[in-house]
Structures are given as structure tokens and as C-alpha cells.
N, C-alpha and C positions, 0 to 999 in steps of 0.2 A: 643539134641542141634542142631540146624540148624545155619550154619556160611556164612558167605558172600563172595564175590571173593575180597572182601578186608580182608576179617579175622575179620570181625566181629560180634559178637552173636545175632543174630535177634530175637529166639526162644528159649526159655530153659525148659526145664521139670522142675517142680517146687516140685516134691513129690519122694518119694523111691520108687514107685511102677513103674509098666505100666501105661505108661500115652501117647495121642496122642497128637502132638505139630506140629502148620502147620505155614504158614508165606511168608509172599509176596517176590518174588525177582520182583526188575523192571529190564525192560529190559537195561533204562538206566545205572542201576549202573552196569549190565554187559555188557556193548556197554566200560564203561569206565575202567573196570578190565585190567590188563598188559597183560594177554592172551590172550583178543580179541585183544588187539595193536599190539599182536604179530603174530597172526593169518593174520590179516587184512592186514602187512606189507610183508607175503611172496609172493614170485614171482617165481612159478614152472617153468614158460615157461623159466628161466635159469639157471633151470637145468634139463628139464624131460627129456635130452638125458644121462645124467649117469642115473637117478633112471633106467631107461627103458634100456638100456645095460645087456646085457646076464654075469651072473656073478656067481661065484659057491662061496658059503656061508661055511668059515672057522670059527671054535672055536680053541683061541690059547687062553691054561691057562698055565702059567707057578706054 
């Protein structure tokens, strides 16, 4: 089954067995998915002075 960045089934294997099943993405409908809007809308340049800060990496599980 091949699914889209909206969740929908473009491609589905039609049999029980092994079967190859292929399928076009456009580029638009992934320029339009919420992960490219979300990609598209960060802005490192405020913040790449914390990611870039020297910092010692803690696991607290209680």
C-alpha cells in the first residue's frame, strides 16, 4: 500500500501474494502537505546560538 502526505491510498496490492505496486507522488501535493509548511516556516538563524552552545546531554527517568 503506498499512502500520501495527506493519508491517502494511491496504490494498493490487489492479491495475497508478493506483488509490486508503484505510484506517482507530484511534487505538488507534497509542496502542499503540513510538513513542508512546516519545514518551510522555520527560522534557525533564531536560534542556532543555543543549538550551537556547548551542553552535556542528561537522561532523567524517573
Amino acid at each position: 500500500m503506498i499512502i500520501d502526505s495527506f493519508g491517502d491510498v494511491i496504490a494498493e496490492c490487489t492479491k495475497l501474494a508478493e506483488e509490486d505496486v508503484t505510484a506517482v507522488c507530484s511534487p505538488k501535493k507534497l509542496r502542499q502537505a503540513s510538513r513542508s509548511r512546516y519545514r518551510d516556516a522555520r527560522r534557525p538563524v533564531l536560534y542556532r546560538e543555543i543549538i550551537g552552545m556547548e551542553h552535556t546531554s542528561e537522561l532523567k527517568v524517573n
